[in-house]
VEXMIMAR-854824 format. One line per 3 residues: their letters; for each residue x, y, z of C-alpha. Coordinates in steps of 0.5 Angstrom, whole numbers, plus 2048, in hexadecimal, padded with zeros to 3 digits. Layout:
<atoms>
a = X Y Z | ...
</atoms>
This chain:
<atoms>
xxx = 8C2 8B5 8F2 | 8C8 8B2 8F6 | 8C4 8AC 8F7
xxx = 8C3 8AA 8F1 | 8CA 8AC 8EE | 8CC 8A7 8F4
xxx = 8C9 8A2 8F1 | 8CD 8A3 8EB | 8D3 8A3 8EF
xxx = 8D3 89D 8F3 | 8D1 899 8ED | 8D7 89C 8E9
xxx = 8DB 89A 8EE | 8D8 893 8EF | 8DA 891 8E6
xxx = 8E1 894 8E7 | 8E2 890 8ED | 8DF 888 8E9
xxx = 8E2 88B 8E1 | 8E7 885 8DF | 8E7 881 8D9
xxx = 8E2 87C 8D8 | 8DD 882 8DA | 8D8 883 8D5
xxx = 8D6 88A 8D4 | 8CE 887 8D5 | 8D0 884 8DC
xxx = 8D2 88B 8DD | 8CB 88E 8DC | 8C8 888 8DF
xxx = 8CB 88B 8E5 | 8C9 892 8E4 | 8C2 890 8E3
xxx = 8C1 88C 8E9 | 8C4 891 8ED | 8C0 895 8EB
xxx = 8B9 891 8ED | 8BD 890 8F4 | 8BD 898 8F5
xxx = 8B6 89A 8F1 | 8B9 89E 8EC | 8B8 89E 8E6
xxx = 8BD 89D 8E0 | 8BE 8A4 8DC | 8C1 8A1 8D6
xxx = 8BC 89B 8D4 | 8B7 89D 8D0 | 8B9 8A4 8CF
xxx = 8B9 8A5 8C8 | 8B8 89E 8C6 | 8BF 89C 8CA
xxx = 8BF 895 8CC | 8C2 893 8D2 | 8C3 897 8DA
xxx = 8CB 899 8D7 | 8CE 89B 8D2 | 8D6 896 8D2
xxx = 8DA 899 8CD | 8E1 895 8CB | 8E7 898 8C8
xxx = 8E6 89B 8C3 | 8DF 89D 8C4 | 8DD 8A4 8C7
xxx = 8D7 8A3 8CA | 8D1 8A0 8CA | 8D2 899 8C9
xxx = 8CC 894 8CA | 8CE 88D 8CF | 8CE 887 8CB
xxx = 8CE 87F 8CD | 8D3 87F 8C8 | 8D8 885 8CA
xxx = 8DE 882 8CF | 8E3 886 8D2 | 8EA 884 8D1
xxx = 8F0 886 8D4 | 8F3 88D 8D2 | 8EB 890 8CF
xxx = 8EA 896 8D3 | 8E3 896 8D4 | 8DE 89C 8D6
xxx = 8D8 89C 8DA | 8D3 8A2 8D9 | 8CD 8A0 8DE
xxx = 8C7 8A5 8E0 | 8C1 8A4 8E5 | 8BB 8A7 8E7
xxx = 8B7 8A7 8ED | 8B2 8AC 8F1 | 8B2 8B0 8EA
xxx = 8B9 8B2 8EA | 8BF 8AF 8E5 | 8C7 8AD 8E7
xxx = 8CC 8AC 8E1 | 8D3 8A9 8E2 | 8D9 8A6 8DD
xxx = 8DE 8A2 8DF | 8E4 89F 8DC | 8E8 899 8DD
xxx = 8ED 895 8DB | 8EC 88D 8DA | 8F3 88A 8DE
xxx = 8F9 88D 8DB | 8F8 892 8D5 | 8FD 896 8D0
xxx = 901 89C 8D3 | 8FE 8A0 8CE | 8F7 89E 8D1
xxx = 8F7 89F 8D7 | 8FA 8A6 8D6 | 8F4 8A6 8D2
xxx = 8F0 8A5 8D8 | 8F4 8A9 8DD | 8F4 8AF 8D8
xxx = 8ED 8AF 8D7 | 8EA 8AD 8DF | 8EF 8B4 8E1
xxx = 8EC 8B8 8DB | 8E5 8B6 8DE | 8E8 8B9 8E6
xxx = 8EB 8C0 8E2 | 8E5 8C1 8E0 | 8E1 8C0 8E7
xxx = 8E7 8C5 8E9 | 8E3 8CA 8E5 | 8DC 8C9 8E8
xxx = 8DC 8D0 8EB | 8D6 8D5 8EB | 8D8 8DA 8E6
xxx = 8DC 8D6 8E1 | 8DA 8D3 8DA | 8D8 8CE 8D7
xxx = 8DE 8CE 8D2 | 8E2 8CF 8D9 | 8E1 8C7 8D9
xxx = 8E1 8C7 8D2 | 8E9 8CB 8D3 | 8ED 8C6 8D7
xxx = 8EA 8C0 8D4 | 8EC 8C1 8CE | 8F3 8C4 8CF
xxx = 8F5 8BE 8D5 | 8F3 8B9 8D0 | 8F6 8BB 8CA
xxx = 8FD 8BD 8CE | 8FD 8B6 8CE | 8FC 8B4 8C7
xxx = 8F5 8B2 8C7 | 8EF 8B6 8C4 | 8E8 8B7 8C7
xxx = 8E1 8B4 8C4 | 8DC 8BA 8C1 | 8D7 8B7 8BF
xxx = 8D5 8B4 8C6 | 8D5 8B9 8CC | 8D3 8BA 8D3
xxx = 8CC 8BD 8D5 | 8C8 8C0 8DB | 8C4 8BA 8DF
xxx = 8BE 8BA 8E4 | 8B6 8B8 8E3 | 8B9 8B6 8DC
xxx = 8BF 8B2 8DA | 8C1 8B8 8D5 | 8C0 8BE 8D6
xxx = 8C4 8C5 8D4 | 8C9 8C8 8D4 | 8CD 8C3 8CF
xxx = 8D5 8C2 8D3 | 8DA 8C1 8CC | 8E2 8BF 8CD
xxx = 8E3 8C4 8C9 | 8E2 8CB 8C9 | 8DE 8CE 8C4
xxx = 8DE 8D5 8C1 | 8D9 8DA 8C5 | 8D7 8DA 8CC
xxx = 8D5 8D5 8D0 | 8CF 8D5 8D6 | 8D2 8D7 8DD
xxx = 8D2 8D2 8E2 | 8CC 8D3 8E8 | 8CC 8D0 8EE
xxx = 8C7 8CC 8EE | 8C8 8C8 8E7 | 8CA 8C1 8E6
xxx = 8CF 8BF 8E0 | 8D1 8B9 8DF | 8D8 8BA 8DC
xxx = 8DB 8B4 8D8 | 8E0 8B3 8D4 | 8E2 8AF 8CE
xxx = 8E8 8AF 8CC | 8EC 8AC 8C6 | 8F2 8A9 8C5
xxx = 8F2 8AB 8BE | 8EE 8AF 8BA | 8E7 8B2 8BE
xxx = 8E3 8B0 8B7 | 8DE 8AB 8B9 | 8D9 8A7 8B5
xxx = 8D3 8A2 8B8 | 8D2 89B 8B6 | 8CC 898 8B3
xxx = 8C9 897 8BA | 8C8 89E 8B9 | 8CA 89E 8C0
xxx = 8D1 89D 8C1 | 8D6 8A3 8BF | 8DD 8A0 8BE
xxx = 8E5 8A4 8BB | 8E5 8A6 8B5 | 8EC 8A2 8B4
xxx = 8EA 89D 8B8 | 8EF 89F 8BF | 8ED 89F 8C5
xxx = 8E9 8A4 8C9 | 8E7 8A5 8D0 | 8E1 8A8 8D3
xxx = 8E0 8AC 8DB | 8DA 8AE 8DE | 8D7 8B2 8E4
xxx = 8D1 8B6 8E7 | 8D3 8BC 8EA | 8D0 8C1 8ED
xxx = 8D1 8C8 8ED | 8D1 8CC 8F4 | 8D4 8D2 8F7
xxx = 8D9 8CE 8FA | 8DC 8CB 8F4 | 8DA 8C4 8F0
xxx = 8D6 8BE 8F3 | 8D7 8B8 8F0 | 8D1 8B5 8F1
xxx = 8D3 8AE 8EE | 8DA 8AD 8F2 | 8DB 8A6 8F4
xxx = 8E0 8A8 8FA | 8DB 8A5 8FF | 8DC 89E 8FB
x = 8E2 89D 8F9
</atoms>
């Protein structure tokens, strides 16, 4: 699974270097798609379910899950998130980024920090032996330490031969226990991170999930192995930046 995630990876690290205003968000797919063709994999979103397009770009106050458009240009001071997933060899990666455009507001680009560090405390506690709600735990308290409120109604998920597998990975502890972590495993941990309330709501699209006040939200996300030597980040982009 480590080549198909780091595809993801060097693409992520390719759409944060060009975003800039003017861009619009269909250019950014366009992209994904080529680069895609250019390494044989097969985008995971496009199709799945009905969804339309190679990534998801979400804006502002969108969560996640954002459909790219001709119409949809970035402007300085948006934050954009990018969720992109492949397959190749019949294995899936899946990643999420979160990027400024230009200068953005102090309290969004607290957002993105607060969100992108909630996402490597989490990694932290991939260990054989702990629990589910052991990411669920330190996500939670980091992002609401910093006056920001987690989504619930979105969560994290096991990955592999499919796209979705169990278990689910919540930002929140739930009541009960949670499954332990076995070596072996592949989560994909992600964040979604509100500046306001953690109530969502999807547009007419029946795609694009946006705030339910309207305020920002930033989006983070990893593959992650569980070893018996600690967490493997599968979709790193170290080896690209």
């Amino acid at each position: 699974m480590f080549d198909v995630n780091q595809i993801v990876a060097e693409l992520l690290c390719k759409l944060r270097k060009i975003i800039e205003p003017g861009l619009t968000t269909f250019e950014l797919d366009k992209i994904a798609e080529d680069f895609c063709h250019t390494h044989k994999a097969k985008p995971a979103f496009k199709g799945y379910r009905g969804f339309p397009s190679s990534i998801c770009v979400s804006l502002n106050e969108e969560v996640v899950h954002g459909i790219p458009s001709r119409k949809r240009k970035l402007f300085k001071g948006d934050i954009v998130s990018i969720d992109f997933g492949v397959c190749k060899n019949g294995f899936y990666g899946d990643s999420a980024i979160t990027v400024p455009v230009d200068v953005v507001s102090i309290d969004n680009q607290k957002l993105i920090s607060v969100t992108e560090d909630s996402l490597f405390l989490a990694i932290h506690e991939v260990k054989v032996g702990n629990r589910i709600s052991d990411i669920s735990r330190v996500v939670q308290e980091h992002v609401q330490k910093n006056g920001f409120s987690v989504v619930r109604q979105f969560v994290g998920h096991g990955i592999g031969k499919s796209l979705h597998e169990a278990p689910e990975i919540p930002n929140f502890v739930q009541s009960g226990n949670s499954p332990r972590l076995l070596a072996g495993m592949v989560l994909a941990i992600e964040p979604m991170v509100n500046i306001g309330t953690h109530n969502v709501s999807v547009l007419k699209d029946g795609w694009t999930v946006i705030t339910g006040d309207k305020k920002c939200s930033a989006h983070f996300e990893h593959t992650v192995a569980v070893t018996v030597d600690g967490p493997l980040i599968l979709s790193s982009q170290t080896a690209f930046v």
